[in-house]
N, C-alpha and C positions, 0 to 999 in steps of 0.2 A: 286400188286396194293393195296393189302390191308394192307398188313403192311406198307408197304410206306404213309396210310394215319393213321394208327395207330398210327406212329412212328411219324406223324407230330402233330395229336389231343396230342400226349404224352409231345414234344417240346412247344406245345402252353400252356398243363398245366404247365407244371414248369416254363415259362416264368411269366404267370402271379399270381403263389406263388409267386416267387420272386421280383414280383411289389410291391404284396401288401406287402410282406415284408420290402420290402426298401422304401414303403412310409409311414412307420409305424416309421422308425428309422429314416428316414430324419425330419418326422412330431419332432419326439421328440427333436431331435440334432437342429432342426432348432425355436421350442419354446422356450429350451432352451438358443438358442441365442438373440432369442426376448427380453426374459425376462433381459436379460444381457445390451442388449442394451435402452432398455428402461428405465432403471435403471442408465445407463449411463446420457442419455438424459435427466431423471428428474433432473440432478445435472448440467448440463449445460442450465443456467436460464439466462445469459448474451447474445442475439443476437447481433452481429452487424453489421452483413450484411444480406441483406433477401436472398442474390444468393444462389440458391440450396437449401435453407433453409426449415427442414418439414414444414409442412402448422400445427400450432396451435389451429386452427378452429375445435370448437365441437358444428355444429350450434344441432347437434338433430334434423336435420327434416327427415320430414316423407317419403319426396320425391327430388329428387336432384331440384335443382336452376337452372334460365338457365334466365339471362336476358341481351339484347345486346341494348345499348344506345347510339343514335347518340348526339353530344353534336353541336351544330352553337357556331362558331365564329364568331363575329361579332363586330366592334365600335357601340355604341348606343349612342354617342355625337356626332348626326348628324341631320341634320332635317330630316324629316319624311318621304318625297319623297323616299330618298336616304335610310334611313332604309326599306323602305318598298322592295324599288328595290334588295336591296343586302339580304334582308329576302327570299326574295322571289327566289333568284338563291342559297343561300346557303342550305336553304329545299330541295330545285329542284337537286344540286350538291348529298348530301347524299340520296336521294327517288330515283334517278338514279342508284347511286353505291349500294346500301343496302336494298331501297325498298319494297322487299319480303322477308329480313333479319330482318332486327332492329325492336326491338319493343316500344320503346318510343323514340320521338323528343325534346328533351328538347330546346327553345332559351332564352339568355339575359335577365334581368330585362330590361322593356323599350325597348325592342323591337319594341313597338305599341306604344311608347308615348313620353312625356319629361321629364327628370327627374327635369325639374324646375313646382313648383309648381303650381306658377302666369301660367302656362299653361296648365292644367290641363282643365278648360272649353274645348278647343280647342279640345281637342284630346278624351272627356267624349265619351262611349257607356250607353244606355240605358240598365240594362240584368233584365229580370225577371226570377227566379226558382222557383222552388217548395221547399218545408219544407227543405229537405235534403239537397238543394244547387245542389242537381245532376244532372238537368234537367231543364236547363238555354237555353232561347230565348233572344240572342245580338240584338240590334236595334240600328239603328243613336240616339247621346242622345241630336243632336242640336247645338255642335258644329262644328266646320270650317271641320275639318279634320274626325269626326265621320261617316257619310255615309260613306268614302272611307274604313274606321277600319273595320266596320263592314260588307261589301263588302268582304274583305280580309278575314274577317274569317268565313262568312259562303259560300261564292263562291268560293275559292282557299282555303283553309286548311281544312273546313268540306270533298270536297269532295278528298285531298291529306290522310285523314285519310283514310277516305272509301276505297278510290281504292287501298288502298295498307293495309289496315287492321292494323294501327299500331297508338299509343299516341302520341299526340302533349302536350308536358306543354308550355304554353305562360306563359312568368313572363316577364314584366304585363303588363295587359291593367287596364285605369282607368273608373270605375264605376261611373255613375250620380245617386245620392239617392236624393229621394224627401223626403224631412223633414219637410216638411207642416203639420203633425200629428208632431210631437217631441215640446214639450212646450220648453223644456229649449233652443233649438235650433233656434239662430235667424236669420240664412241664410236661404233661401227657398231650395238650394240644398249643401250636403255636398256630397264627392267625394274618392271612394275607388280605393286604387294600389288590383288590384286583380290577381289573379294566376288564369289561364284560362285552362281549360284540354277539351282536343277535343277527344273522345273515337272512335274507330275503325267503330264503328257503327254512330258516328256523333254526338253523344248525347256531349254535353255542361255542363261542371261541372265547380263552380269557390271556392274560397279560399280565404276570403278577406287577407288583410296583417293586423297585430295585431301588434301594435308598443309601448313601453311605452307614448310617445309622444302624440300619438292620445286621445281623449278626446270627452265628450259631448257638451262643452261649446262654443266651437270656438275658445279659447281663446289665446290659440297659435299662434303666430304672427300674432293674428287680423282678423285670417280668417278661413274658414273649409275646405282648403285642404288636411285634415289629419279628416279622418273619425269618426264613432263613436264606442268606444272601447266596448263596450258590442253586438253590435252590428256586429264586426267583430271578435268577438272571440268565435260566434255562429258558424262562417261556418268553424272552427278547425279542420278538418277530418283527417281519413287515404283513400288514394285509395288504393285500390285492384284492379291491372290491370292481366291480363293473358297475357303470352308469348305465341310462336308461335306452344309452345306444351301444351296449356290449363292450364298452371301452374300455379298457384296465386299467385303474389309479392305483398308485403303490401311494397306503398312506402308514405313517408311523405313531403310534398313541405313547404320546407324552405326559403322567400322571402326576397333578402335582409335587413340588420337592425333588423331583430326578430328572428339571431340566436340565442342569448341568451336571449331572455325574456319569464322569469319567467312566466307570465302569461298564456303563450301561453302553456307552457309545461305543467301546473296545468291545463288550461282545456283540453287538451287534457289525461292525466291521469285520469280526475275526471268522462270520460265519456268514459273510459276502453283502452285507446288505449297504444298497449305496444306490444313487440316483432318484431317490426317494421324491416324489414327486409334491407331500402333502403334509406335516405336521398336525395331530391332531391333541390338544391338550386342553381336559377340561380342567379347570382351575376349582381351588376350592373357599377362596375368596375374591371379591374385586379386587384389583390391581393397578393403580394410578398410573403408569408406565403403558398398559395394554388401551386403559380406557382414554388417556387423555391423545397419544397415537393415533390410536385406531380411529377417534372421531375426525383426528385432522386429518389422517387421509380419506375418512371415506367425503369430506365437506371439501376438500381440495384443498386444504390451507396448511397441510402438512411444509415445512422447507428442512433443508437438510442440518441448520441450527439448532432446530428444536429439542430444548430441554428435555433431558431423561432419556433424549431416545438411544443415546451410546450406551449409556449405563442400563436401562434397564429392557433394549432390543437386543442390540449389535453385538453388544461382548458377550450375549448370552445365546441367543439361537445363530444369529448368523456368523459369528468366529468359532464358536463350539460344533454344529452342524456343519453350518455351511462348510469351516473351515477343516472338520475332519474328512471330508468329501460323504458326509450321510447322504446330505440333505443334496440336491440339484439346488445350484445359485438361484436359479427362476422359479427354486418349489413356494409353495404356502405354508402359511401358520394361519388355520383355525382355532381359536381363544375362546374358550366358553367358561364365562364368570358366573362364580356359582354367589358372587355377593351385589354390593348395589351397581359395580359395574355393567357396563354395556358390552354383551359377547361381539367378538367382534374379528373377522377371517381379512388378512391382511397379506401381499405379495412380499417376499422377502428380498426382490432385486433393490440394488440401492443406485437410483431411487426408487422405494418404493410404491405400487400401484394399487388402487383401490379394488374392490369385486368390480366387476364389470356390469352388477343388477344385485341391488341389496335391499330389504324392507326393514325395519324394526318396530316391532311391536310390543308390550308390555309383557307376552309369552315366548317370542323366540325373535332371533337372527336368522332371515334366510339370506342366503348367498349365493350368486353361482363366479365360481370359478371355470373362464372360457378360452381356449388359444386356438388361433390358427394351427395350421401344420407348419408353419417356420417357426413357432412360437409368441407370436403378438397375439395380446391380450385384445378378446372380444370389446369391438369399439376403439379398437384404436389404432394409430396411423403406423404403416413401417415408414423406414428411412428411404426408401423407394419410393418418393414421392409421383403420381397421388395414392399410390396402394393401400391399403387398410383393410381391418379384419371386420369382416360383415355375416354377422350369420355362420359363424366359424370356416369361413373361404373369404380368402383374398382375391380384393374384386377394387377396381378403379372407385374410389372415393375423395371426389377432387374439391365437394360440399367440404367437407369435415378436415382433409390432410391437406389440401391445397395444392397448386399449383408450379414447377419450374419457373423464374422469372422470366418474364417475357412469354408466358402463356396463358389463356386463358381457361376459365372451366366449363365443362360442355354440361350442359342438364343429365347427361348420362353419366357423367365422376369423372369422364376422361379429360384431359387436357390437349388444348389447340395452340398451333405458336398464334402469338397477337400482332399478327400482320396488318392489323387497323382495318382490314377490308374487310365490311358485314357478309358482301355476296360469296366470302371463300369463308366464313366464319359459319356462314348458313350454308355454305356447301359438305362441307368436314360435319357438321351436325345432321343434315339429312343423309350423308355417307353411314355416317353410324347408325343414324336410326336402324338402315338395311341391313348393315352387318348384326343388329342386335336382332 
C-alpha cells in the first residue's frame, strides 16, 4: 500500500516538472510566434473586409464597456395623434422584449412635434431647470397639443424609465422661452428643438439644439422659431449615464442640422468635454449615407471603397469629432432614422466595426456596444494571437482567433506547438484540463 502511493506521489512529481517544463518552451515557441506575427500584421495596413478582422481598438480603459441601445423606428411626417400612438407601441414593443436589458431608448427627431416650423406654438412645452439643465420640470406651454406632450412624458415615459431603470433620449420636443427680459428680442416668446433625456430615476435633463441659423434678432424668415444661440449653446453637455453593471458611458446627443457646427464643438471643448465615448443623434429623416453604411457593416460587406462613406461618414463625424479630439477614435455613432431608413449604431475606428449583437425589427434597433478592458470589441480576436474578447474578458480563443504557425489548437482556445506527436499533443491537453 505504501509504495503504491509512493510510486504515485512519484508519477504526480514528474508529471508536473514536466508541465512546468513544457509551459516554459510553449511560452517561448508561442511568443516567438507572437512576435512574428505581429510584425506580420503591422505591414498589413490595407483592410477590406471587416469579416473575421482583428479588432484595432486601443480604447485604454480602465474597465471593459458594456452598453445595449434600443433605437424606435418610426415615420415622424405624420400628425401627432398618430406619432404619439405608434411612439407609444414602439417603446411598449422593445420595454417588452429588452426592458430589464437595454439601457438607453433613443427615438426620432420630432417625435413630439412637427418639423414645420409655423407650428411650433402648437406643439410648445413649458420646461424649467436648474443651472445645469439636469433637473428640468415639463409643463403644458399653452398650445393646442402641449397638455397632451407633457402628459406623455411625465405619466408614460417618466414612469417607462422608472419601472424598468433604463434612458430615454427624446430628440425633440419644442421649448416655449419667454423673452420678455431679452431687449433685442421682439417677440414675447422664442422657441427651442430640445433633446429631452428622462434618467432611470425620472429626473429630466434637456439640450437645447445649437444651429448656425439660429440667432438673437428674429430675423430669420421674420420670426423666432429658431432660438437664441447663446442661449442654447449654454446647455452643450455630456451625459454620463451608467449601464446595468454601474459602468459609466459619456455619451454626446447630436440633434439633427448641428452635426457639424463648429460652434457647438468649440463650446463644448472650451468647457473640457473630450474622450467621449458614444455619439448619440436621432435624425429626423432617412439618410442614404447612414442607411446604405450601416447595413454593410452590420452584413459584413462593408470595404473601405465604398461609396458615400468619405462624404457622407469621414469628413463629417470622424474628422469634425474625432478630429477635434471630442470624440475618442474608438467611440460610436448611434443613428436613429426618423424616416424609411434603417437606425442603425456603428463603431467609428477606420476600419470600421459592426455591434457585436444586433436585432432589427419593424419597431426598433437593439444594440449592444461591448469591450474588453484593453479595448477589443465583444467577439472579437486581439493581435495577441489566440486572445479574444469573450464575455467582456480576455480569455484564449484559438476556435475563432487561431493559432501561431506551427501550432496547434487545444479544445480549450489555447495553442500547442505541432510537434506531430499525438502522445505530447494529448499530454499538453490533459495538462490543461488540470490546470483549468
Amino acid at each position: 500500500m505504501i509504495k503504491t502511493l509512493v510510486k504515485s506521489k512519484i508519477r504526480i512529481f514528474i508529471q508536473q516538472q514536466l508541465a512546468v517544463a513544457l509551459i516554459v518552451v510553449f511560452g517561448l515557441a508561442g511568443a516567438l510566434s507572437i512576435i512574428m506575427i505581429n510584425k506580420t500584421n503591422s505591414e498589413e495596413q490595407s483592410l477590406i473586409s471587416i469579416t473575421n478582422q482583428n479588432s484595432r481598438i486601443n480604447r485604454q480603459a480602465t474597465n471593459p464597456m458594456s452598453l445595449r441601445v434600443g433605437m424606435i423606428r418610426m415615420l415622424v411626417d405624420q400628425s401627432i395623434n398618430i406619432k404619439i400612438e405608434q411612439l407609444s407601441e414602439k417603446v411598449g414593443a422593445i420595454v417588452s422584449d429588452y426592458g430589464q436589458v437595454v439601457d438607453v431608448v433613443v427615438t426620432p427627431e420630432y417625435s413630439f412635434t412637427s418639423s414645420n416650423r409655423s407650428n411650433y406654438p402648437q406643439y410648445a412645452l413649458s420646461i424649467d431647470c436648474d443651472n445645469e439643465y439636469t433637473n428640468c420640470e415639463v409643463t403644458e406651454g399653452g398650445g393646442i397639443y402641449s397638455e397632451l406632450l407633457a402628459t406623455e412624458i411625465n405619466d408614460r415615459y417618466k414612469n417607462i424609465a422608472i419601472d424598468n431603470q433604463l434612458y430615454i433620449y427624446f430628440g425633440t420636443v419644442i421649448e416655449k422661452f419667454d423673452a420678455i427680459d431679452i431687449p433685442e428680442i421682439t417677440s414675447e416668446y422664442v422657441y427651442y428643438n430640445d433633446l429631452l433625456i428622462i434618467e432611470p430615476d425620472g429626473t429630466i435633463s434637456i439640450k437645447r439644439k445649437t444651429s448656425a441659423d439660429w440667432n438673437s434678432t428674429c430675423s430669420y424668415l421674420s420670426d423666432c422659431w429658431y432660438a437664441i444661440r447663446a442661449e442654447a449653446l449654454n446647455t452643450v453637455r455630456s451625459y454620463t449615464i451608467y449601464n446595468r453593471q454601474d459602468e459609466p458611458v459619456v455619451t454626446f446627443p447630436v440633434i439633427c442640422g448641428e452635426r457639424f457646427y463648429q460652434a457647438m464643438i468649440n463650446q463644448a471643448i472650451s468647457i473640457g468635454l473630450s474622450d467621449l465615448d458614444i455619439l448619440i443623434s436621432p435624425e429626423r429623416e432617412g439618410d442614404v449615407h447612414y442607411e446604405t453604411i450601416t447595413q454593410a457593416i452590420q452584413d459584413g460587406t462593408w470595404d473601405e471603397d465604398m461609396p458615400d462613406w468619405d462624404w457622407g461618414i469621414e469628413e463629417g463625424f470622424i474628422d469634425v469629432y474625432i478630429g477635434s479630439g471630442l470624440l475618442r477614435s474608438d467611440g460610436y455613432l448611434a443613428v436613429v432614422e426618423g424616416g424609411d431608413g434603417e437606425a442603425g449604431l456603428i463603431n467609428l475606428v477606420n476600419p470600421p466595426a459592426p455591434v457585436t449583437e444586433f436585432e432589427l425589427t419593424e419597431n426598433y434597433m437593439y444594440g449592444l456596444v461591448q469591450y474588453c478592458e484593453d479595448g477589443t470589441i465583444e467577439g472579437q480576436c486581439t493581435d495577441s494571437v489566440p486572445i479574444g474578447c469573450v464575455n467582456r474578458e480576455l480569455q484564449d480563443a484559438c476556435q475563432k482567433c487561431g493559432c501561431p504557425q506551427g501550432n496547434r489548437c487545444l479544445p480549450n482556445g489555447s495553442c500547442h506547438p505541432d510537434t506531430g506527436s499525438q502522445a505530447e499533443y494529448d499530454l499538453a491537453y490533459d495538462l490543461n484540463e488540470v490546470q483549468e
